[in-house]
Backbone bond lengths (Angstrom), bond angles and torsions (degrees), N, CA, C in turn:
res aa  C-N    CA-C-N  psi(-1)  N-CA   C-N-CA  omega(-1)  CA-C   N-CA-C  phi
1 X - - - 1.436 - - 1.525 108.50 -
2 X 1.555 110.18 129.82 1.221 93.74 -163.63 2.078 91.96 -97.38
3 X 1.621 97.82 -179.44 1.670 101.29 -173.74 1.470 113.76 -107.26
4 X 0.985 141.28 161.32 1.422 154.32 -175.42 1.713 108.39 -107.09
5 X 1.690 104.21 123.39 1.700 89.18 156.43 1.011 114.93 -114.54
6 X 1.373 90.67 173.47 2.083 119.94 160.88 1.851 98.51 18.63
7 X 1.708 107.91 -95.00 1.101 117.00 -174.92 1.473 132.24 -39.55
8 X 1.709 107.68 -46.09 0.928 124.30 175.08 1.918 126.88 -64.52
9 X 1.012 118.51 -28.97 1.293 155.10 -166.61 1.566 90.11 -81.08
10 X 1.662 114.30 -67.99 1.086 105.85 -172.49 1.805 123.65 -78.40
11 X 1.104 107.28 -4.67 1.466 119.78 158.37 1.645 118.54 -73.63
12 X 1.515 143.87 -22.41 1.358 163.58 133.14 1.662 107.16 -48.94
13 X 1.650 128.39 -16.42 1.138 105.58 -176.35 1.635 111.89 -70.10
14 X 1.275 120.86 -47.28 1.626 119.89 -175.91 1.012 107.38 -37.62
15 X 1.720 106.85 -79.11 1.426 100.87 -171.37 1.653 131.27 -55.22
16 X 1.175 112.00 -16.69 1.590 108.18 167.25 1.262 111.56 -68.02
17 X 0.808 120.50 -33.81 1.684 123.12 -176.57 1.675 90.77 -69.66
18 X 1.245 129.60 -93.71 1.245 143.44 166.75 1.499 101.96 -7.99
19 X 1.376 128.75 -14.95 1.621 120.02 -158.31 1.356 123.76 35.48
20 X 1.211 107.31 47.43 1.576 108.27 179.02 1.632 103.00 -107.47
21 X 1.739 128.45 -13.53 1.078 124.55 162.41 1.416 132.28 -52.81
22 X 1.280 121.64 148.84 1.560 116.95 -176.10 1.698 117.57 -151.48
23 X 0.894 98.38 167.69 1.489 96.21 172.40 1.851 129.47 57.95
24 X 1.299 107.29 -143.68 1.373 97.78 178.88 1.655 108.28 -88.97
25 X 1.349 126.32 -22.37 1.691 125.39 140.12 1.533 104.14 -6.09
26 X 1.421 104.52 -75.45 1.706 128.33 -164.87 1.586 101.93 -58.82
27 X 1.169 119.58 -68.57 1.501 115.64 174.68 1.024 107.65 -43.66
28 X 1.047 156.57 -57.79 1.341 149.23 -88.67 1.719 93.37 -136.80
29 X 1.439 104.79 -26.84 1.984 121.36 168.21 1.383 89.58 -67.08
30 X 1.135 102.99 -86.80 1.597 114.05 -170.11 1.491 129.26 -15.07
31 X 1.161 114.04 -47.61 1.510 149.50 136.77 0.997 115.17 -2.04
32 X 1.383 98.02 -100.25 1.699 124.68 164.95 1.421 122.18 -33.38
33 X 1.511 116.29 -45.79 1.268 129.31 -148.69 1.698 93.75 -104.55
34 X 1.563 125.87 -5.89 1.522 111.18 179.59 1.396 94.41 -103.05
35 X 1.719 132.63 -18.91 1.623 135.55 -142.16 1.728 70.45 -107.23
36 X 1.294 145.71 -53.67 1.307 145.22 -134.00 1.565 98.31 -111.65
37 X 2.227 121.05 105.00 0.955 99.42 176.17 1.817 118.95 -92.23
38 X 1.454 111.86 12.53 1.614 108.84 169.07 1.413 128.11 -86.76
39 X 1.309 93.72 -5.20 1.649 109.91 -179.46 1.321 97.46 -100.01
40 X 1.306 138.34 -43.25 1.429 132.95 -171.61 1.476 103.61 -72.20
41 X 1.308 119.61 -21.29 1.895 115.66 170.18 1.167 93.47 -74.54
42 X 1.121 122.46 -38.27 1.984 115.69 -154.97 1.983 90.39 -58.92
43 X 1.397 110.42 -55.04 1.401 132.34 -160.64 1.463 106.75 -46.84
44 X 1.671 94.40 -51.31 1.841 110.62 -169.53 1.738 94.34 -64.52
45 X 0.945 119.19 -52.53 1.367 122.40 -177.25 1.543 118.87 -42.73
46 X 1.167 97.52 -59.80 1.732 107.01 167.31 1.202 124.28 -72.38
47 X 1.366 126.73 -23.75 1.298 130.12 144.79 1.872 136.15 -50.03
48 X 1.365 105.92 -39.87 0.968 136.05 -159.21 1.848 91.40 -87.94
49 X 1.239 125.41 -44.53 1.375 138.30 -171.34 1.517 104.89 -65.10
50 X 1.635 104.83 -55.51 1.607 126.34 -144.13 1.354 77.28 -81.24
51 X 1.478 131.78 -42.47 1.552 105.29 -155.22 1.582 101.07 -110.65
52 X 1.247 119.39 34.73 1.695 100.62 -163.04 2.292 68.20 -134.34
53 X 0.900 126.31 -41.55 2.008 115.24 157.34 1.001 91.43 -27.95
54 X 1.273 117.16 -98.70 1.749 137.11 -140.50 1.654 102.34 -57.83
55 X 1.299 129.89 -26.56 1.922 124.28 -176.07 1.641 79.55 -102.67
56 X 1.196 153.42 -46.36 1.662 127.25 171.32 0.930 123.14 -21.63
57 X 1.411 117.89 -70.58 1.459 147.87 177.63 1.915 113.03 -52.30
58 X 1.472 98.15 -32.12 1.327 98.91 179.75 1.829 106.05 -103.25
59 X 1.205 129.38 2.27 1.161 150.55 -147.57 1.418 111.76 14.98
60 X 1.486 97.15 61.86 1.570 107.34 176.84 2.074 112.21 -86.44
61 X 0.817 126.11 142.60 1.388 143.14 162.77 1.800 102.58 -37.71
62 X 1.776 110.42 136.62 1.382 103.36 -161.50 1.673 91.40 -119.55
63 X 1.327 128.24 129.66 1.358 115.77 169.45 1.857 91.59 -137.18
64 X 1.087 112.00 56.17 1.882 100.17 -153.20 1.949 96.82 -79.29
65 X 1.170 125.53 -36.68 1.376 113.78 167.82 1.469 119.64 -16.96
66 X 1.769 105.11 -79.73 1.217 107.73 -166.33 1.831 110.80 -63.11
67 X 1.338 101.41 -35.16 1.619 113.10 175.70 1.803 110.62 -23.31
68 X 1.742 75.21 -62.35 1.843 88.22 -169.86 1.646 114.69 -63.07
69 X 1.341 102.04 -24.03 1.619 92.18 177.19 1.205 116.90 -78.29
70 X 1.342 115.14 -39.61 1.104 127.91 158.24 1.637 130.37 -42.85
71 X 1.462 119.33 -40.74 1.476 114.74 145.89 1.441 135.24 -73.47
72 X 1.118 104.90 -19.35 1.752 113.12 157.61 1.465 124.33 -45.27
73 X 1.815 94.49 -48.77 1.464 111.72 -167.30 1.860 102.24 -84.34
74 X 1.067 121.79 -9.41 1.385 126.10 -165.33 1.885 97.35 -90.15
75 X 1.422 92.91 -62.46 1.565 114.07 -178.10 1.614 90.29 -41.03
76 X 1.595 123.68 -86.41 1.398 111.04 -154.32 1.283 125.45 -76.08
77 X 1.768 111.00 19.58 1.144 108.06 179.06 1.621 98.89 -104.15
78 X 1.513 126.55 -28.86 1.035 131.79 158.76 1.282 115.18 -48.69
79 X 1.523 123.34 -55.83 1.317 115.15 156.23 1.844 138.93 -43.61
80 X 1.293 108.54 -28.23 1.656 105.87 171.93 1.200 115.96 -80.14
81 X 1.821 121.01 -11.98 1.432 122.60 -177.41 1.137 118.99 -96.90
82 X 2.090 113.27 -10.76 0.903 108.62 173.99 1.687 102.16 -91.82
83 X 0.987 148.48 -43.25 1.291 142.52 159.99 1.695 125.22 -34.35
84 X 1.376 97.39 -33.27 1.683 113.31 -166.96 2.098 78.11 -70.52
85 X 1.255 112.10 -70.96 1.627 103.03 -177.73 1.492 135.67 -51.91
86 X 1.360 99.47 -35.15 1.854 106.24 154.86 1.608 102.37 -47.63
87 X 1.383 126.05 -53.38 1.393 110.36 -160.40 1.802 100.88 -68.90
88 X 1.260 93.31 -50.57 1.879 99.36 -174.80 1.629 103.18 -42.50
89 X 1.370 131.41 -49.84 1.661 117.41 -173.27 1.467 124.48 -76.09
90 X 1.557 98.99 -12.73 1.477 111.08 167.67 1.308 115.50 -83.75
91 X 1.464 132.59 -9.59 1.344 144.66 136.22 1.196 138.92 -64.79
92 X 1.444 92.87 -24.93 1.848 103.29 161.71 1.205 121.04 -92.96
93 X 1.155 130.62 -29.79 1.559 156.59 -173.05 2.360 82.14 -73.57
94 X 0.833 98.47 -111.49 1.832 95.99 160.75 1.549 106.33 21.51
95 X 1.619 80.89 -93.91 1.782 102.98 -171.35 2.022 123.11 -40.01
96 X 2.027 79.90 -22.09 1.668 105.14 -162.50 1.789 102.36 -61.86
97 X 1.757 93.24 -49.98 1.337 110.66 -158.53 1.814 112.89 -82.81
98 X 1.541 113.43 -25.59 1.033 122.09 154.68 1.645 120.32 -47.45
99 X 1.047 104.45 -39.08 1.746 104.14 -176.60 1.172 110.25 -77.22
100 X 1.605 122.01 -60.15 1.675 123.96 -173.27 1.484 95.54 -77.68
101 X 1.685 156.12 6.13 0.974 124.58 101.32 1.527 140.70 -34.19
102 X 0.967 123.12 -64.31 1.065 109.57 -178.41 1.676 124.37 -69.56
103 X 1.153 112.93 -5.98 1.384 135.21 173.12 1.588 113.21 -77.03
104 X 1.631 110.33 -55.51 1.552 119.62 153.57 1.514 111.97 -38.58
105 X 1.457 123.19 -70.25 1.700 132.87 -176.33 1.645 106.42 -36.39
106 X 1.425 104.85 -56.96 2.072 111.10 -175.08 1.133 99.11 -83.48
107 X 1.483 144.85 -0.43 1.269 118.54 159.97 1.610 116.68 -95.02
108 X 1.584 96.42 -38.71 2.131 90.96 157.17 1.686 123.09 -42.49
109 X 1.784 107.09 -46.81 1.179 84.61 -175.05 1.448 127.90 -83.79
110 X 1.473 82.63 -27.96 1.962 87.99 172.60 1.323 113.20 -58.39
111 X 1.631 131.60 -19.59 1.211 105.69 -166.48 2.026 100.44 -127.36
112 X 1.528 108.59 -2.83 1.598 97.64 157.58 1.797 115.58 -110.64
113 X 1.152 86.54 15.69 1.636 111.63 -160.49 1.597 119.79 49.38
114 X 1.629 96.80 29.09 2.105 91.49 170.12 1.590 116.25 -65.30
115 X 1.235 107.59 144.84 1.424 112.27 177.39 1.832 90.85 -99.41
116 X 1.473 105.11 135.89 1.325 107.35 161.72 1.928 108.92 -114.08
């Protein structure tokens, strides 16, 4: 997995906010942005801006600090479950080919009579 810097990181802040990030992009922010504490001010900041406009305007109630940690913690936990299941079908996929192998093998021998 490769790593993200400084610059890069801060080019991923919009769209994370925006939720338009994805994938290993997204991990790979996340990353960056919990190990890196000048980038995680940069983030809160832009977080803190983008969503405290839009509930002004709506005169919604502002608690966006905890919010954001709170979507941090959502995002990379969504993220380990989506990885945790990539690994599980690549274990089934595995497990898949092991069987109709061995299913292929006893039907060769049962039916040219090779012994393997």
């Amino acid at each position: 997995m490769e790593y993200i810097d400084c610059n890069e990181c801060e080019l991923h802040m919009n769209p994370f906010i925006e939720n338009r990030l994805v994938g290993e992009t997204l991990w790979q922010f996340l990353t960056h942005v919990e190990k890196c504490p000048e980038c995680f001010e940069e983030l809160e900041i832009r977080y803190l801006i983008a969503e405290a406009l839009g509930r002004l305007e709506n005169g919604e109630s502002i608690d966006l600090k905890n919010e954001l940690y709170q979507k941090i913690r959502v995002t990379k936990r969504a993220m380990y479950f989506h990885y945790f299941n990539e690994d599980v079908l690549r274990i089934l996929e595995i497990i898949s080919m092991i069987i109709v192998s061995y299913e292929l093998f006893g039907f060769l021998s049962h039916f040219f009579g090779i012994v393997f």
